[in-house]
C-alpha positions in Angstrom: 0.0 0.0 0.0 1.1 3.4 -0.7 1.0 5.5 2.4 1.8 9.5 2.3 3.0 11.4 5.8 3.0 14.9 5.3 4.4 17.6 7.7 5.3 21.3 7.7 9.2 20.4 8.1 11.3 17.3 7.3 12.6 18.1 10.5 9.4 17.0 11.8 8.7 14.0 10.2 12.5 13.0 11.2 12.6 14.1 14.3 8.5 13.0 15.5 7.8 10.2 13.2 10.8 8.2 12.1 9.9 5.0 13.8 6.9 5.2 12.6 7.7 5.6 9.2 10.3 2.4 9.8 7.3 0.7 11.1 5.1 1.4 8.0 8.2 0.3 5.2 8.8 -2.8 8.0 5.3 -4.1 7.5 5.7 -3.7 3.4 4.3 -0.4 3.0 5.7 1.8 0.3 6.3 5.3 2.5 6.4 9.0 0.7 7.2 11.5 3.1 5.8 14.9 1.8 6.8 18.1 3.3 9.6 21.3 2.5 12.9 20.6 1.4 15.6 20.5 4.1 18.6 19.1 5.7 16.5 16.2 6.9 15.1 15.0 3.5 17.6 13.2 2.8 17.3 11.4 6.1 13.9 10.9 5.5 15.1 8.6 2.0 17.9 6.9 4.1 14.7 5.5 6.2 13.5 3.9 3.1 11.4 7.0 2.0 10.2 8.2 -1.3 10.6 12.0 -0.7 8.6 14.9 -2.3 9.3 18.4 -2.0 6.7 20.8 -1.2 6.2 24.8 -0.6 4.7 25.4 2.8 4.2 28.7 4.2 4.0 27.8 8.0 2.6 30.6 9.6 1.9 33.4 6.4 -1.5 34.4 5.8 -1.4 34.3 1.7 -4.4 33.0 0.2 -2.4 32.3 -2.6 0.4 30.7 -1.1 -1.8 28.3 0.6 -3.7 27.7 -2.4 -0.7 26.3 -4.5 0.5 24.5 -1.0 -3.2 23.1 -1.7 -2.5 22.5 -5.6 0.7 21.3 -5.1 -0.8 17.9 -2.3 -3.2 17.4 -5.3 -0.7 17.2 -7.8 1.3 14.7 -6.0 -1.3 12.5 -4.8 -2.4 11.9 -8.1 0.9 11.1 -9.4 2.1 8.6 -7.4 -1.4 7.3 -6.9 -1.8 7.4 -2.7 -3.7 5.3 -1.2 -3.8 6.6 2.5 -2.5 10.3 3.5 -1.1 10.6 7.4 -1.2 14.5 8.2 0.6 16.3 10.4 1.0 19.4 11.1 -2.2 22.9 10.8 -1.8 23.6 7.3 -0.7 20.2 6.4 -4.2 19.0 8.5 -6.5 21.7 6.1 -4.7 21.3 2.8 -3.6 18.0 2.1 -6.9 17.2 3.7 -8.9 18.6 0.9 -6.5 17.8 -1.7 -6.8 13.6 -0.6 -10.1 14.1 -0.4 -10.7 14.9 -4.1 -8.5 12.5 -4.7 -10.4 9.5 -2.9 -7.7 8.8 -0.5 -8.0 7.1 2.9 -6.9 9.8 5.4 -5.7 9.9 8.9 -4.7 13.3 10.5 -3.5 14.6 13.9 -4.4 17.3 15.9 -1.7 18.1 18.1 -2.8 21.7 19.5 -4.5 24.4 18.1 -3.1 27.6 19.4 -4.9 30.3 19.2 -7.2 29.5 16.4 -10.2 28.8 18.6 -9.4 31.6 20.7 -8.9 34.5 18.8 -12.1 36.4 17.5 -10.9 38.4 14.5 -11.1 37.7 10.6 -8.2 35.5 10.2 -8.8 33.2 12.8 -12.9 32.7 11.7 -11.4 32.1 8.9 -8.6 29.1 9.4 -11.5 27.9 11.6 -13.9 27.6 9.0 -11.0 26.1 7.0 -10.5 23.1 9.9 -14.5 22.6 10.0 -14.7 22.2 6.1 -11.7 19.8 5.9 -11.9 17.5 9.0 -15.0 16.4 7.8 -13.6 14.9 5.6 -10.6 12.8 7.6 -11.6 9.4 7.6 -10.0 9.0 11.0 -8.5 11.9 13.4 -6.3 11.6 16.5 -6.1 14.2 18.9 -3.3 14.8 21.9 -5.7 15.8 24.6 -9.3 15.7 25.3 -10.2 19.0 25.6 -9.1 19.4 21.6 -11.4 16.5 21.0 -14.7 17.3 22.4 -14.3 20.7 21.0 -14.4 19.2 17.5 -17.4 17.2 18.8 -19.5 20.2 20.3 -19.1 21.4 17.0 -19.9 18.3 15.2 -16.8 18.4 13.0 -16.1 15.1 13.6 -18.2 11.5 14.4 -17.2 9.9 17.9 -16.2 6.7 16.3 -13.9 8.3 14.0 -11.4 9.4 16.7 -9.2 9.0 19.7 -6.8 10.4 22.2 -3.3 9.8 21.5 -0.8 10.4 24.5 1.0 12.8 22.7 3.7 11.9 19.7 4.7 9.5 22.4 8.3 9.2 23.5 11.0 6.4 22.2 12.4 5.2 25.4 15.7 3.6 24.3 17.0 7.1 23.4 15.3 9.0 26.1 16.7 7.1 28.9 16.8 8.5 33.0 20.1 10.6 33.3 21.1 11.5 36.3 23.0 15.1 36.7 26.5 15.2 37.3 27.2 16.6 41.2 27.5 20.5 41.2 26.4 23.1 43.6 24.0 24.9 40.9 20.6 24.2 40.6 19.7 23.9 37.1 16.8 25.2 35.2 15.9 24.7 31.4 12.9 25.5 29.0 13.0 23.5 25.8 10.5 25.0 23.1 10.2 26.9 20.2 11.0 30.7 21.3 7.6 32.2 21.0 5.9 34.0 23.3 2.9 31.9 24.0 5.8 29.4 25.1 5.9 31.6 28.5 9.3 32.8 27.7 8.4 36.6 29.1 7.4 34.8 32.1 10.2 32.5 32.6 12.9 35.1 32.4 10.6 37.8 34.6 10.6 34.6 37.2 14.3 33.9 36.5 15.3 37.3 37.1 13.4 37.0 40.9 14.6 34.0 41.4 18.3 35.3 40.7 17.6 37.9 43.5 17.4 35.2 46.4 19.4 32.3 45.3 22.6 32.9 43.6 23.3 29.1 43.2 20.6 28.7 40.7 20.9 28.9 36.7 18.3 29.3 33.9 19.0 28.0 30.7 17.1 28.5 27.4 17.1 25.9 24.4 15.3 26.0 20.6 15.0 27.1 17.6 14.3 31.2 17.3 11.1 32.0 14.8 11.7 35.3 13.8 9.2 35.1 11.1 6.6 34.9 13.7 5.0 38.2 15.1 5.8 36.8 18.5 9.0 35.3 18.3 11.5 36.1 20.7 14.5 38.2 19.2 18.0 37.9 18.9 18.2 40.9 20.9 16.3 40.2 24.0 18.1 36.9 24.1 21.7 38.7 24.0 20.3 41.4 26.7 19.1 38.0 28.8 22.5 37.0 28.4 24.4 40.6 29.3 22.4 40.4 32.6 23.1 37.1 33.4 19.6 35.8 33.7 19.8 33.2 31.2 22.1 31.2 29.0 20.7 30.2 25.7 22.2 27.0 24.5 20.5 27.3 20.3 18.9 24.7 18.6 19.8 21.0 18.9 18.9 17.7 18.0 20.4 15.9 20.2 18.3 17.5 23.2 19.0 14.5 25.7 22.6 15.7 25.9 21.2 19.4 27.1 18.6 17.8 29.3 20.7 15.3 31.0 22.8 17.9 33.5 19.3 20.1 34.4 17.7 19.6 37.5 14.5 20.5 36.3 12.3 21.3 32.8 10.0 24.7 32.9 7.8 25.1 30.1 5.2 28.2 31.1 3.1 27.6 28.0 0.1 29.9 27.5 -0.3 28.5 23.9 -2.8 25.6 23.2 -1.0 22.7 23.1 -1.2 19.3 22.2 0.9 17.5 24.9 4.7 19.4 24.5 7.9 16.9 23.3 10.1 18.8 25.3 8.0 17.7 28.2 7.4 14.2 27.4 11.1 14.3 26.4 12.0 15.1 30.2 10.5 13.7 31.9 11.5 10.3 30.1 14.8 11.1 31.2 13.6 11.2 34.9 13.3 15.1 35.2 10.9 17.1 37.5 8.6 19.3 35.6 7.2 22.7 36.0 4.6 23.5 33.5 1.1 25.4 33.3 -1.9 24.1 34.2 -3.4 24.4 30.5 -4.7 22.3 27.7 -1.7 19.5 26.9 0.7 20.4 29.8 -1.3 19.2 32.4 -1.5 16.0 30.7 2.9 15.5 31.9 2.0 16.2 35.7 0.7 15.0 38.8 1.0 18.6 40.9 3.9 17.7 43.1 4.1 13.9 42.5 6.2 14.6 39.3 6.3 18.3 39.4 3.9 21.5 40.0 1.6 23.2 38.1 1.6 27.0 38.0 -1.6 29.7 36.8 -0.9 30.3 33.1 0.4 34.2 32.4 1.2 34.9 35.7 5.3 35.2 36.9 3.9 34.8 40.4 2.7 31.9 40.2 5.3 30.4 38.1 8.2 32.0 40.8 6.1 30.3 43.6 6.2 26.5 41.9 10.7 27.3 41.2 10.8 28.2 44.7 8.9 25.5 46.4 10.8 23.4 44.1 14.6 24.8 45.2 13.2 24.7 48.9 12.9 20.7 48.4 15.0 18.2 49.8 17.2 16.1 47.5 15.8 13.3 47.8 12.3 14.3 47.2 13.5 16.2 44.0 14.5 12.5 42.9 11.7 11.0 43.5 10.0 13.8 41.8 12.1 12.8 38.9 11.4 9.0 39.0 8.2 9.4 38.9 8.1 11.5 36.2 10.0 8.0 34.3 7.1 6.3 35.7 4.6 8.2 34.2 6.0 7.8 30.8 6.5 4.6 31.0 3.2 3.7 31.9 1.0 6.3 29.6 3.3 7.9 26.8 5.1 5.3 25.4 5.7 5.8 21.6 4.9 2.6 20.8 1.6 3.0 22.0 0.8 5.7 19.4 2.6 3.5 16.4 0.4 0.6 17.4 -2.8 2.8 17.2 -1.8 4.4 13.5 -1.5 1.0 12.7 -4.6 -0.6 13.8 -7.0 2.3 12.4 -4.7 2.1 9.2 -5.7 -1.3 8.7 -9.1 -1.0 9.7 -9.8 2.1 6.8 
């Protein structure tokens, strides 16, 4: 069977879905991976991949663009003759959508988060809402990251109950994210691990950093991802080098290899105001036997027990985010570790990646 898994990035499909794309060519399936052109494509046709390269304006608002983003699914599904699209990915979700359906193809697609599309109330957001209504009609099968996601789209009777389900997340492979103790040191070590957009919390996390700094000085903030400066609320290069001149935070850049960051932190903050499906970075973590400090909003919440495996803190508010780092530096060693293996338990038991790779194929054999 021909199976298409599309995605905003190769990054992306690399980086969230490669064992499940070795999965899919394992069990005979021929894979085309479907998304921009970029350093990971070609990792993408080492898997076993049949790669196509397509023009996808992440975050613009041209009509146009779109529409040829649209044109340009429909071209290819019809060329190679598709049998079942996997989206990923907003625009990926809405266009590829539409384009497989008028192509007659089986499709599958995941909601992981929808920002601020539901929650906005001007033109541009009606209408990329419209745009989700229209097209996830017509999924054959959808799989949301939280619950909250899914009974929005059925109160709005987008979808049919029996064509969905709640993943945990993108999951999380456990052989690479393994528990990692930190090495011994005297600082306390704080990281957030996210795309560096406001909605991420980043305002808050360096306002509570920079309180934080005031009381303990044998505590460190550290800041790791990829900068989105096409975004209108991306952080900039020069906040992050004032942060730096002040000594509030040390920004690490982008890697892929984030175990190797994670490993010496004592804890993983993540702040997140945005509406999310349920974060890597988290997921990530607290695989690797890591405390947690996160909001308590739509996806986050879904990582922690309040001060089992970490604490939740009131969404846009420094306060409460400085209260949850405090009460966590005020903790005993010991509990902190136990914070931490249970975090490794929760995984373990709930988020397992092979959880969501067995799901994607059961409803792909059942369509």
């Amino acid at each position: 069977m021909k199976i298409a898994i599309t995605a905003n990035t190769s990054w992306y499909l690399y980086n969230f879905r490669k064992n499940t794309i070795l999965e899919l060519i394992k069990q005979n399936h021929e894979v085309y991976a479907i998304a921009p052109l970029d350093e990971y494509s070609s990792r993408l046709m080492k898997l076993g991949c049949k790669f196509s390269d397509i023009k996808i304006d992440r975050s613009g608002k041209n009509l146009y663009k779109d529409f040829k983003t649209f044109f340009d699914f429909y071209r290819i599904f019809r060329r190679e003759n598709i049998s079942i699209v996997l989206n990923f990915t907003p625009k990926n979700n809405i266009y590829s959508t539409l384009a497989a359906w008028l192509n007659r193809i089986k499709i599958v697609n995941n909601i992981a988060g929808l920002g601020v599309i539901f929650t906005k109330n001007n033109f541009f957001s009606k209408l990329v809402s419209l745009l989700y209504k229209i097209s996830q009609s017509k999924a054959d099968f959808i799989f949301f990251q939280n619950e909250e996601d899914r009974n929005l789209f059925l109160n709005l009777k987008i979808i049919d109950i029996n064509k969905s389900d709640r993943l945990p997340g993108s999951g999380v492979d456990l052989s690479r994210f393994q528990v990692s103790p930190k090495n011994k040191s005297t600082e306390l070590k704080f990281i957030l691990v996210a795309r560096l957009i406001a909605e991420k919390g980043i305002y808050h996390y360096i306002e509570a950093a920079k309180l934080i700094l005031e009381k303990y000085n044998y505590v460190e903030f550290y800041l790791l991802g990829p900068l989105d400066l096409n975004n209108p609320s991306g952080i900039s290069n020069a906040d992050i080098k004032e942060w730096e001149r002040i000594n509030v935070v040390k920004y690490l850049g982008f890697s892929d290899c984030v175990e190797h960051d994670i490993k010496d932190m004592d804890c993983v903050v993540l702040p997140s105001y945005y509406r999310e499906g349920v974060p890597k970075s988290l997921l990530e973590a607290a695989a690797m036997g890591k405390p947690i400090i996160t909001t308590d909003n739509i996806g986050c919440r879904e990582v922690v027990d309040d001060t089992i495996n970490g604490f939740l803190c009131e969404m846009r508010s420094t306060k409460s985010l400085f209260d949850c780092i405090e009460k966590f530096i005020e903790l005993p060693d010991d509990k902190r570790a136990e914070m931490g293996m249970q975090s490794r338990v929760k995984i373990m038991n709930s988020f397992d990646e092979k959880i969501i790779i067995e799901k994607y194929i059961d409803v792909i054999n059942k369509i």
